[in-house]
C-alpha positions as CSV (number, residue, x, y, z in Angstrom):
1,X,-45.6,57.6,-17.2
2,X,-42.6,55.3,-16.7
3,X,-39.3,55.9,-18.4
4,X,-37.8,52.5,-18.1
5,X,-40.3,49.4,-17.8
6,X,-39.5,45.6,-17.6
7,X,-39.4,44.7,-21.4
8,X,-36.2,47.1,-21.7
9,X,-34.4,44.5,-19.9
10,X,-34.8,42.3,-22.5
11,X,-33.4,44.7,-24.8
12,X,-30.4,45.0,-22.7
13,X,-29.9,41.3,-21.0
14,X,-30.9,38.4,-23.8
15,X,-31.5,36.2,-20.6
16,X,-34.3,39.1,-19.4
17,X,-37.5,36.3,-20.9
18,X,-40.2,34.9,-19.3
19,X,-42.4,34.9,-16.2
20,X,-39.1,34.2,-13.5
21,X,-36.8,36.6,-15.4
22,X,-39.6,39.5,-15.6
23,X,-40.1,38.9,-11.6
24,X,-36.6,39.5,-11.2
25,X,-36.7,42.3,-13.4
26,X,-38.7,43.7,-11.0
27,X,-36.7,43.1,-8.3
28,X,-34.1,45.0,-10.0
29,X,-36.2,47.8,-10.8
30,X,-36.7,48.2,-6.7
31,X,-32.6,47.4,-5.6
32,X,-31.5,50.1,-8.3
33,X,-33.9,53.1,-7.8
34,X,-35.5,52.4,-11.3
35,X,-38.7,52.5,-10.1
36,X,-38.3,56.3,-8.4
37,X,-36.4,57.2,-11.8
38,X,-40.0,56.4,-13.0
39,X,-41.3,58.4,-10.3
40,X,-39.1,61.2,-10.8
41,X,-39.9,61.2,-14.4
42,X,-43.6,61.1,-14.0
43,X,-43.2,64.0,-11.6
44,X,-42.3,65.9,-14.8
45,X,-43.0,64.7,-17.9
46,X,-45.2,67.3,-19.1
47,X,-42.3,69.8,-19.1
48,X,-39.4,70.2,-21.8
49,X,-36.1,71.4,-21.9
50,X,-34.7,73.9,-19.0
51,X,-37.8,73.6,-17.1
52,X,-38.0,69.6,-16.9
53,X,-34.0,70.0,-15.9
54,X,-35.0,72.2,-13.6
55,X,-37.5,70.3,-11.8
56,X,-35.8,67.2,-12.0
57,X,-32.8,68.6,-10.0
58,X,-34.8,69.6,-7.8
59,X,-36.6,66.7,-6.8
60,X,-32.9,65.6,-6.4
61,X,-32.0,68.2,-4.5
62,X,-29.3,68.7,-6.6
63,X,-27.7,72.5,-6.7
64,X,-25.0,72.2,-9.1
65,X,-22.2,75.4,-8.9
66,X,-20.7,77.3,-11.7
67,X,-17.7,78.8,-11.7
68,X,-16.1,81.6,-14.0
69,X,-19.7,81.9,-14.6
70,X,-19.4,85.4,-16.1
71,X,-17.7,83.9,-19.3
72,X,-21.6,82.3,-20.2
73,X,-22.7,86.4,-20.7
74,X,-20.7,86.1,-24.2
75,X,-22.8,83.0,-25.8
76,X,-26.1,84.7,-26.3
77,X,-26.0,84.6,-29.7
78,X,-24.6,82.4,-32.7
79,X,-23.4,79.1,-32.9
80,X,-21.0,77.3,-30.2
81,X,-19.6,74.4,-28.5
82,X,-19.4,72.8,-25.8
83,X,-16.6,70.4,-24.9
84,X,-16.9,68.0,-21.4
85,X,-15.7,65.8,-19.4
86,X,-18.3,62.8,-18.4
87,X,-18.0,61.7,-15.1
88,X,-21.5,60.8,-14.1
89,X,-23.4,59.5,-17.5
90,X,-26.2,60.9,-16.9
91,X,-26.3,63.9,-14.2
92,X,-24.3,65.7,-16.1
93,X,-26.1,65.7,-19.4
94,X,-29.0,66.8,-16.9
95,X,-27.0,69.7,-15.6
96,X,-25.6,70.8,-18.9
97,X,-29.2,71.1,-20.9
98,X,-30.2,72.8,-17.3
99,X,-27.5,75.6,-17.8
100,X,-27.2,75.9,-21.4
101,X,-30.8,75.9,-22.1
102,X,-31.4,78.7,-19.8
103,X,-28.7,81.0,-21.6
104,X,-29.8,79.6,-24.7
105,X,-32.9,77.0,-25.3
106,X,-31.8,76.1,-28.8
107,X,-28.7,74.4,-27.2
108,X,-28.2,70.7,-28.5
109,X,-26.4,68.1,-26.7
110,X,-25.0,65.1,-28.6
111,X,-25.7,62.0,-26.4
112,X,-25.8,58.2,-26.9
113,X,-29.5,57.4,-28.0
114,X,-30.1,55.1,-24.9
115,X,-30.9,58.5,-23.5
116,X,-33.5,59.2,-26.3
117,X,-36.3,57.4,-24.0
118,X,-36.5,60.9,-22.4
119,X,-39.0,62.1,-24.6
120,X,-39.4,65.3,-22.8
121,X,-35.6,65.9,-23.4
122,X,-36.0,65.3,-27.6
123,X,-35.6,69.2,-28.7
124,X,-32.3,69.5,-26.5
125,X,-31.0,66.5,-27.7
126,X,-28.9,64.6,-30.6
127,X,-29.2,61.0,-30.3
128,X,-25.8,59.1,-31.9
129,X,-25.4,55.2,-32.0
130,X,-22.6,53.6,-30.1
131,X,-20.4,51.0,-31.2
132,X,-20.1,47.5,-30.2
133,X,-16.3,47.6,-29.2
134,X,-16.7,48.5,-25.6
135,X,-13.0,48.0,-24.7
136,X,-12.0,50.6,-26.5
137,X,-15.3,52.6,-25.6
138,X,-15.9,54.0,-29.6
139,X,-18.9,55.3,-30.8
140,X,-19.4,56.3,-34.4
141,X,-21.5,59.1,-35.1
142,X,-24.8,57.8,-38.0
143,X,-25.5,59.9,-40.7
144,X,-28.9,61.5,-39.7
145,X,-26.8,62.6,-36.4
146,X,-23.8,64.3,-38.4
147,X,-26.6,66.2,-41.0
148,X,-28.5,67.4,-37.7
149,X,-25.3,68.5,-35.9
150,X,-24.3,70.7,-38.9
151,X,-27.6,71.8,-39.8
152,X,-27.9,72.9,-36.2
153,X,-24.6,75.3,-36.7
154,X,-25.3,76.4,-40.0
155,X,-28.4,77.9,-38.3
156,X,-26.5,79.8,-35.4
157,X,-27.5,77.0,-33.0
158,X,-24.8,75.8,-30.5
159,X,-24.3,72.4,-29.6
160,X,-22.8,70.1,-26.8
161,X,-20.8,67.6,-26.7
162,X,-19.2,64.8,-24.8
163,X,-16.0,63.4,-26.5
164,X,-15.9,60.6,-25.4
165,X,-19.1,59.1,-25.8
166,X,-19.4,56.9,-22.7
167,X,-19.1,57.8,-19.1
168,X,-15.3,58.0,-17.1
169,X,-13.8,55.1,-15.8
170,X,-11.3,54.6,-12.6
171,X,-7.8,54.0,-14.2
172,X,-6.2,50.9,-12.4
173,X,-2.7,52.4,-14.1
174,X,-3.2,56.0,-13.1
175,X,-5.3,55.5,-10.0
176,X,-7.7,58.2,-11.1
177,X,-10.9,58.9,-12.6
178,X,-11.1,60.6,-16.3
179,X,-12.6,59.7,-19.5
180,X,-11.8,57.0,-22.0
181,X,-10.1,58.5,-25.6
182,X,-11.8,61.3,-27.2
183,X,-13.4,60.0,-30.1
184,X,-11.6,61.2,-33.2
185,X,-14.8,61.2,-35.2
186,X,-16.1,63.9,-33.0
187,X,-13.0,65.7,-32.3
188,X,-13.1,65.9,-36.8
189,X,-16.4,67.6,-36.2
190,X,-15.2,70.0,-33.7
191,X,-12.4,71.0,-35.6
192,X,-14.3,71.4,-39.1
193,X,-17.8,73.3,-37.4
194,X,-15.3,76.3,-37.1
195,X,-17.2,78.2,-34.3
196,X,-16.4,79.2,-30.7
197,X,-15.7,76.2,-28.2
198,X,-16.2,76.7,-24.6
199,X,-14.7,73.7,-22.2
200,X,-16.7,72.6,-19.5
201,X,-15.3,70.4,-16.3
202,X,-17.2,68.5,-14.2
203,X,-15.1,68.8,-11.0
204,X,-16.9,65.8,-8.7
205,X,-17.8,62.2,-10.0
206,X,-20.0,59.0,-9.1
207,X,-19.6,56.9,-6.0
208,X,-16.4,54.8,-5.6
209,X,-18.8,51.7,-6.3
210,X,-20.2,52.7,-9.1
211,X,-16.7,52.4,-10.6
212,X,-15.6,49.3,-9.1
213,X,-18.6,48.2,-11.0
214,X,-17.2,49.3,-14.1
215,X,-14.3,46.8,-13.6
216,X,-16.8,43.8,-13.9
217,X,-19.0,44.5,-16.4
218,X,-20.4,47.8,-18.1
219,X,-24.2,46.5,-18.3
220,X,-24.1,45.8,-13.8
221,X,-22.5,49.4,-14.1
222,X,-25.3,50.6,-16.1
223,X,-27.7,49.1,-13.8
224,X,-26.0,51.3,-10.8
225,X,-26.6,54.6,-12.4
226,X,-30.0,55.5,-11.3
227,X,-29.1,55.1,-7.8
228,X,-25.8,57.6,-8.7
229,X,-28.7,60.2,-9.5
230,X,-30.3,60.0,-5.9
231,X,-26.7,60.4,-4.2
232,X,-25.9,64.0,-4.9
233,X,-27.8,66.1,-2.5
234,X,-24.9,66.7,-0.2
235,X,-22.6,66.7,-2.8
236,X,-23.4,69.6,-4.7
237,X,-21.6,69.0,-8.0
238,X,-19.1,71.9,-9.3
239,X,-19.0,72.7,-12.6
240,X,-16.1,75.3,-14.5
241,X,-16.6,77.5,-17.6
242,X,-13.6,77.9,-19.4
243,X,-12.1,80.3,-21.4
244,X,-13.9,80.5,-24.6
245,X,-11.6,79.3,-28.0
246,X,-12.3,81.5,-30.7
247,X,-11.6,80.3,-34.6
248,X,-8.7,82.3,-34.9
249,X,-7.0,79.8,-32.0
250,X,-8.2,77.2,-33.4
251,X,-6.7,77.7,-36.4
252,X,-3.2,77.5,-35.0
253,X,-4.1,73.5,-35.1
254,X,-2.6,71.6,-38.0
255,X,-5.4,68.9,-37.1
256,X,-8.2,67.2,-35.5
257,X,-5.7,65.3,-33.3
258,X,-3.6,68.3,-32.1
259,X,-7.0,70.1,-31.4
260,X,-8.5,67.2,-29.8
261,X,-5.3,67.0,-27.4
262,X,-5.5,70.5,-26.5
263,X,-9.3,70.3,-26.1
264,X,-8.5,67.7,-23.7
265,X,-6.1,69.4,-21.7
266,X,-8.6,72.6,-21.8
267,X,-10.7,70.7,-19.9
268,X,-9.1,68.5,-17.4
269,X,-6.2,71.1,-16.4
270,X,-8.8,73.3,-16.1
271,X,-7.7,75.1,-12.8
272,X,-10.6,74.8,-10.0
273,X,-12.4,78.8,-9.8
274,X,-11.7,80.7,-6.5
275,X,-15.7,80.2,-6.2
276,X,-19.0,78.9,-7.7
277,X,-22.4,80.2,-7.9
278,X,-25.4,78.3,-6.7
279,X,-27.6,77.5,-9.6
280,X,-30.5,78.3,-7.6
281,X,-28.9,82.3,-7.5
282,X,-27.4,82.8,-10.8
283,X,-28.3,85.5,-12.7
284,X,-28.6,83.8,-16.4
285,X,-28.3,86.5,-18.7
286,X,-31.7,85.6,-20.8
287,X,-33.0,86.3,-17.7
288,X,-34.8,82.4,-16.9
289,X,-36.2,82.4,-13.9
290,X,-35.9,79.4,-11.8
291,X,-39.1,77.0,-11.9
């Protein structure tokens, strides 16, 4: 089963019609690892949730590390959330639903709906529509997304989020790599779901290139990303738990924009653990046994 075929280049590129543009779609398909995306998918499409993660990373050979991982034995029951950095734009919604799901397979994660072509991902995932202003990279939640997302909590379910709704960029001004501007339509979610929020930081990030790329156009970035998945074998992407906001901090916050700034901070301050367990080792405290 293929996850992305030719006709979604015409969805994406207007100029993507006819005989010479679906040759070169294929083309593309080949140059950007596309077609072993497909492959990869195919692999293990007849698997949901932790275990399609799970075999995914590793036909990656990808063995992501957790550190403070002990603070995860306190989320085993009622609702949460999750708060992230997005560095990669796609490995790391992988990696989250591959940790979280584990601890606790009724774990959501809020993601543009480009990613709701993985079918196999549907029950771990809340689909939300992006914007068209891409300079200011904001995405505006729909209303079947916001019901979903508060059904999910008033149920003791604990959902994941990304703030800011599109993958990091390489700052020209600050010569580093961090996300765009939390989205204050999420942040007004966080603030009003009143239930625990755990930060998450993604300490390591996509190639240099794949950021460069970002400078010209988002779309040729796009295009780069399923190569960014087959590049992280050796790199072994490090990921910290924070310390877990109760309700009772949060309500030291006037508003969505003061909690939103310390959110921030929570995340990308978050000071890098003395040391990280190998997925493949951790002892999840539901007990999931690696697949």
């Amino acid at each position: 089963m293929k996850l992305i075929e030719k006709k979604d280049f015409e969805n994406l590129f207007s100029s993507f019609k006819g005989k010479i543009a679906r040759k070169l779609a294929e083309l593309i398909m080949q140059w950007f690892a596309i077609d072993r995306v497909n492959q990869l998918y195919d692999n293990s499409v007849d698997y949901t949730g932790a275990e399609f993660t799970t075999r995914i990373l590793n036909d990656l050979g990808v063995n992501y590390a957790i550190g403070n991982a002990e603070r995860l034995k306190l989320l085993t029951e009622g609702a949460f959330i999750t708060v992230s950095n997005h560095p990669y734009g796609g490995l790391d919604g992988i990696i989250l639903v591959d940790l979280m799901a584990r601890i606790r397979p009724d774990y959501k994660l809020m993601v543009n709906n480009i990613l709701s072509i993985v079918k196999t991902m549907k029950e771990n995932f809340i689909s939300v529509n992006p914007a068209s202003d891409r300079k200011n990279s904001i995405t505006r939640t729909n209303l079947n997304a916001v019901r979903e997302t508060l059904t999910h909590f008033k149920g003791g379910h604990p959902v994941g989020f990304f703030p800011s709704g599109a993958v990091s960029e390489f700052s020209l001004k600050h010569l580093h790599i961090s996300d765009y501007k939390w989205q204050t339509n999420i942040i007004h979610l966080i603030h009003h779901a009143k239930v625990p929020i755990v930060p998450i930081r993604f300490f390591d990030t996509n190639s240099p290139f794949f950021y460069f790329l970002g400078k010209i156009n988002w779309k040729i970035r796009l295009l780069r990303m399923p190569s960014e998945l087959f590049n992280k074998s050796k790199q072994n992407p490090r990921i910290g738990i924070g310390n877990i906001i109760s309700v009772k901090e949060q309500e030291e916050f006037a508003d969505s924009d003061s909690l939103g700034a310390f959110l921030r901070k929570a995340v990308y301050e978050m000071p890098t653990p003395a040391s990280f367990i190998p997925r493949t080792i951790m002892n999840f405290p539901e007990g999931v046994a690696d697949t």
